[in-house]
GUVEX-874234 format. One record per residue (C-alpha): residue number from 1; residue in three letters; z, x, y. Coordinates in pm, whole numbers. Layout:
N
drenvo pos->NUM	code->ala	pz->Z	px->X	py->Y
...
//
This chain:
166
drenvo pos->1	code->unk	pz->1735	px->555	py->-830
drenvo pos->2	code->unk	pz->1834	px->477	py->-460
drenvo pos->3	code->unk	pz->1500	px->356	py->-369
drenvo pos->4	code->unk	pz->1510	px->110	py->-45
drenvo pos->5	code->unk	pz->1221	px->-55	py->-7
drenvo pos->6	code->unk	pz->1095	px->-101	py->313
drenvo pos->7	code->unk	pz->989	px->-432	py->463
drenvo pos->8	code->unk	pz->656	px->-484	py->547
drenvo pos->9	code->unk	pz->569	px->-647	py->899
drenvo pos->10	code->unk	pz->271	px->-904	py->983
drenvo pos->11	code->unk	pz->-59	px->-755	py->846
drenvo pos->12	code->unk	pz->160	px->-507	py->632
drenvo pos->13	code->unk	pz->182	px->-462	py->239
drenvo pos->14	code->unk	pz->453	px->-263	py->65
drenvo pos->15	code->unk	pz->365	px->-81	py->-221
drenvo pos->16	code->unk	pz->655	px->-195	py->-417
drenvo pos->17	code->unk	pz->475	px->-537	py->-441
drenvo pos->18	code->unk	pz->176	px->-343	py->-595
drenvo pos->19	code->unk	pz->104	px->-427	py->-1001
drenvo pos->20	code->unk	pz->136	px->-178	py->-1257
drenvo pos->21	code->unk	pz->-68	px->-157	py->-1452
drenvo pos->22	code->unk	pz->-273	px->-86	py->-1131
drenvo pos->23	code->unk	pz->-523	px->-363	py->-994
drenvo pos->24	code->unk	pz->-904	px->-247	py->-862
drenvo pos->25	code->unk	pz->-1028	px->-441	py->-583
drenvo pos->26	code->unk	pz->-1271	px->-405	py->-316
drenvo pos->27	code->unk	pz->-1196	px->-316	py->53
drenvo pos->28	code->unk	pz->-1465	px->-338	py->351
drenvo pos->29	code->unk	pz->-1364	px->-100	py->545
drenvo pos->30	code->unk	pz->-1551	px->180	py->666
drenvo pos->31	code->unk	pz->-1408	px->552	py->566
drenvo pos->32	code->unk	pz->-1582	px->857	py->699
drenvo pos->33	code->unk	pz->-1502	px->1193	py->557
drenvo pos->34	code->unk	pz->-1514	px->1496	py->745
drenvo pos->35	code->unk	pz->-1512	px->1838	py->678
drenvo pos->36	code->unk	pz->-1568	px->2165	py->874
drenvo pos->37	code->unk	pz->-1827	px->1953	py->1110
drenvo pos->38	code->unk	pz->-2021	px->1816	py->824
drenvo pos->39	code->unk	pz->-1987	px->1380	py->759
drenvo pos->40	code->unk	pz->-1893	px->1427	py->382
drenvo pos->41	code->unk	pz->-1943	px->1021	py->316
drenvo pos->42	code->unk	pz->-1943	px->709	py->548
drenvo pos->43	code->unk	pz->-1941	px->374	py->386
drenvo pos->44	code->unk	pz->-1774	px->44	py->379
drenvo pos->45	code->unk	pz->-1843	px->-10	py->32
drenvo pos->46	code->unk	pz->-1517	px->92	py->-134
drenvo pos->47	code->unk	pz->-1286	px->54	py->-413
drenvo pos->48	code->unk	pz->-897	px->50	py->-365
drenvo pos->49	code->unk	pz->-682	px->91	py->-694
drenvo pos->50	code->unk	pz->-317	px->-53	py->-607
drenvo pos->51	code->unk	pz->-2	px->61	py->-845
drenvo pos->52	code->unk	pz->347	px->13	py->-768
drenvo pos->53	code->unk	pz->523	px->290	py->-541
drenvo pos->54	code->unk	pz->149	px->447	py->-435
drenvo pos->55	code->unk	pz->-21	px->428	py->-114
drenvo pos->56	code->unk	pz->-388	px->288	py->-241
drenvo pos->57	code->unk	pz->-611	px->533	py->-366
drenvo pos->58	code->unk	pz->-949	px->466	py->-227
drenvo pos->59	code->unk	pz->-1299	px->516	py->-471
drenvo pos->60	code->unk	pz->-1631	px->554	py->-265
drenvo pos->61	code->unk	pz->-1990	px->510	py->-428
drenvo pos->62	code->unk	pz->-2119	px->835	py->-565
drenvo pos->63	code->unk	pz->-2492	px->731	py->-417
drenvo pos->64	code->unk	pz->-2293	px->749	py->-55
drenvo pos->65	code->unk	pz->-2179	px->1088	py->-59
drenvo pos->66	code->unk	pz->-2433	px->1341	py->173
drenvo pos->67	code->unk	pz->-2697	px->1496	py->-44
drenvo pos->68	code->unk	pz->-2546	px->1881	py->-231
drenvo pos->69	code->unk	pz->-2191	px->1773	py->-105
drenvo pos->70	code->unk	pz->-2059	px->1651	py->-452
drenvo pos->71	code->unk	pz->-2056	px->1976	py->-733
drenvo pos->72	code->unk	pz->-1918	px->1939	py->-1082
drenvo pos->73	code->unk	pz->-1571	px->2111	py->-1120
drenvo pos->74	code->unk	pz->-1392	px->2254	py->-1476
drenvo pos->75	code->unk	pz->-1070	px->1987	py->-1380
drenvo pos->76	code->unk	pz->-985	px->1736	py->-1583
drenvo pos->77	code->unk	pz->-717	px->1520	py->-1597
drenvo pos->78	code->unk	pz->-605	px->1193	py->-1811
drenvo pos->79	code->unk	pz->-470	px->845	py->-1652
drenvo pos->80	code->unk	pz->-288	px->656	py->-1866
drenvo pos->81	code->unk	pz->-490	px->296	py->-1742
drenvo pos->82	code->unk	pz->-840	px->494	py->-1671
drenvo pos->83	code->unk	pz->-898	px->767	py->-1920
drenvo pos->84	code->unk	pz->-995	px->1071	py->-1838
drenvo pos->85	code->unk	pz->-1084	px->1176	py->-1502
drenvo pos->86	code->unk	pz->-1343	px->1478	py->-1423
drenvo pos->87	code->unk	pz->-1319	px->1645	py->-1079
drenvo pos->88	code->unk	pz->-1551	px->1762	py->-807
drenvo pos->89	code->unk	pz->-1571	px->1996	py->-550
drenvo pos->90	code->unk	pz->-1718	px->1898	py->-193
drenvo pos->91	code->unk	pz->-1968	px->2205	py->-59
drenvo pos->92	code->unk	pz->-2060	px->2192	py->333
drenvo pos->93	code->unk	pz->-2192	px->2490	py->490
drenvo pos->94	code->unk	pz->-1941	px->2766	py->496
drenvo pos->95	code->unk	pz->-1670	px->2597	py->331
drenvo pos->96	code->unk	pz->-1590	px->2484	py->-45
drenvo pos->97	code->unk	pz->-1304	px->2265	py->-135
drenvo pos->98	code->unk	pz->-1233	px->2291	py->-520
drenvo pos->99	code->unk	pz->-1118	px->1971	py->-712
drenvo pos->100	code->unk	pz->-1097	px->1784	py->-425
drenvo pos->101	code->unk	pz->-1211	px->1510	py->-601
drenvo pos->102	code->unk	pz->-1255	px->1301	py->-915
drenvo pos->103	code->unk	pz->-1420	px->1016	py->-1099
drenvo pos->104	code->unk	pz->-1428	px->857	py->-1429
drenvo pos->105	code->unk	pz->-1742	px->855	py->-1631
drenvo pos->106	code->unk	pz->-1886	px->466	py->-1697
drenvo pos->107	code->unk	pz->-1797	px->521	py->-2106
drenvo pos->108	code->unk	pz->-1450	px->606	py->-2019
drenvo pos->109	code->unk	pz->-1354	px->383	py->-1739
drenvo pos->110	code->unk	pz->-1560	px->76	py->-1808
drenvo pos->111	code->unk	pz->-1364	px->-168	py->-2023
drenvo pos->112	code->unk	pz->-1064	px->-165	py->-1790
drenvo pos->113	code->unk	pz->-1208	px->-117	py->-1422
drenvo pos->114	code->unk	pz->-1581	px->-127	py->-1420
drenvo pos->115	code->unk	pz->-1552	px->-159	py->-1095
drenvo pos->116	code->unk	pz->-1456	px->288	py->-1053
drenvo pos->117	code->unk	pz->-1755	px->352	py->-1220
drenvo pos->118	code->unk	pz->-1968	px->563	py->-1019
drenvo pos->119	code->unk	pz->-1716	px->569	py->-760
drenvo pos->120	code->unk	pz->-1547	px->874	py->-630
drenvo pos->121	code->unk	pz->-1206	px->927	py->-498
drenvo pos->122	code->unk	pz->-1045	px->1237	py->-275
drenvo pos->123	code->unk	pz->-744	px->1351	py->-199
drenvo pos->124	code->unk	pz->-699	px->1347	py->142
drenvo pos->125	code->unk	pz->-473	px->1648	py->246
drenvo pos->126	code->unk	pz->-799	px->1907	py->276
drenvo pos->127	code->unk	pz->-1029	px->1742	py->505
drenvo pos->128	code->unk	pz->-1071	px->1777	py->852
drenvo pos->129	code->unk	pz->-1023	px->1407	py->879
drenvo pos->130	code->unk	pz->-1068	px->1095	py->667
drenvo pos->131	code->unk	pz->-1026	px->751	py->887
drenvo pos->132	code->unk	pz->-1042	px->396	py->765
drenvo pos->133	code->unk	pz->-1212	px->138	py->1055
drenvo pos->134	code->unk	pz->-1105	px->445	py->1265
drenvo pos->135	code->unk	pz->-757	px->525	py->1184
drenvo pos->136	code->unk	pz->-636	px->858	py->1043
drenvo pos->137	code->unk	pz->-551	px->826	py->718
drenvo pos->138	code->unk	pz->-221	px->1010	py->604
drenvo pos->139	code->unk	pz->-199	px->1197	py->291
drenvo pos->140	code->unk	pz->56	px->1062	py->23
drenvo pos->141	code->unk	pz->313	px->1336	py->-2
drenvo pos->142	code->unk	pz->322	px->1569	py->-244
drenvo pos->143	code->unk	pz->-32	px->1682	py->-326
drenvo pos->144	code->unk	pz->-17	px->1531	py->-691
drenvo pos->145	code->unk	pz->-162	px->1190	py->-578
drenvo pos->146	code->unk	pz->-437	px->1097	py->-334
drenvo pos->147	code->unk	pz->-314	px->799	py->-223
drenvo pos->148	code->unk	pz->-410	px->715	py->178
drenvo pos->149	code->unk	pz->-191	px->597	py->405
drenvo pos->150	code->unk	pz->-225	px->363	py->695
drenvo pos->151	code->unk	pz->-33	px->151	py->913
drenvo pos->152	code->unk	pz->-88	px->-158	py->717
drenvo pos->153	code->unk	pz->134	px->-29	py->409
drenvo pos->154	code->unk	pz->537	px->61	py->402
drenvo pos->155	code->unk	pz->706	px->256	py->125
drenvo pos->156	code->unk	pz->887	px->465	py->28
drenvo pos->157	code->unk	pz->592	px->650	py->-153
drenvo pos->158	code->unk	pz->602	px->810	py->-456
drenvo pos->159	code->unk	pz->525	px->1185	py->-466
drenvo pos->160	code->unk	pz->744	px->1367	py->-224
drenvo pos->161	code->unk	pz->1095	px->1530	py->-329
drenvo pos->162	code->unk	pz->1323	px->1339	py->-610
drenvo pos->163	code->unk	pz->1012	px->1075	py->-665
drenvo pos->164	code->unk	pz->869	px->1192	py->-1008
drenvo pos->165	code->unk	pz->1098	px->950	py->-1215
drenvo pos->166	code->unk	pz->999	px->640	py->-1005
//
């Protein structure tokens, strides 16, 4: 494969080191969403799911999410470890991002991560700006996942060119 790993420094993780099947735990740091002017979600009640070669995905509480932002959307998609996922859209004034998001129903998600249920996650790419405890988060590459990135993890990532068999 010709993957080098790179070596995490203090207060670093590598995502090699990440469990597969993926592990849910929580996080306390504070993301805030923005789009087109409008604070999509600010919380510090999170979920990150953590799987080998991915930058953590990040799940936020449904309940946190500004009033008429979250819309159903005709997506769906099937995780091997969560079941199937069913997407949303995020509506501010003036601007619509389709399947932006997703989320697993409680039936389908709850015997392996309770913990997602409820819980929203977005891919980062679209938005104006998504920061965790005020750094930028970086989207993973590729547009098929929506793991963040920050300074505290190393790669390589899976998602950008000659990473689909990793």
């Amino acid at each position: 494969m010709g993957i080098t790993r790179e070596q995490p420094g203090p207060g670093q993780e590598s995502v090699w080191d990440y469990p597969r099947p993926p592990r849910a735990e929580r996080d306390t740091r504070r993301a805030v969403v923005t789009l087109a002017g409008t604070v999509v979600v600010d919380t510090a009640d999170l979920v990150r799911v953590l799987e080998t070669s991915h930058p953590p995905t990040f799940y936020l509480p449904r309940t946190a999410f500004a009033e008429g932002v979250l819309r159903p959307a005709q997506r769906r998609t099937v995780c091997e470890w969560k079941g199937t996922a069913r997407y949303v859209d995020i509506v501010v004034p003036g601007t619509v991002l389709e399947a932006v998001g997703w989320w697993y129903p409680e039936g389908d998600v709850s015997a392996t991560y309770p913990e997602l249920a409820d819980r929203v996650s977005l891919y980062p790419a679209p938005f104006d700006e998504i920061t965790l405890d005020g750094e930028r988060v970086v989207p993973q590459p590729g547009g098929f996942y929506g793991g963040w990135i920050t300074a505290d993890v190393v790669g390589p990532f899976k998602g950008g060119p000659g990473s689909w068999g990793w």
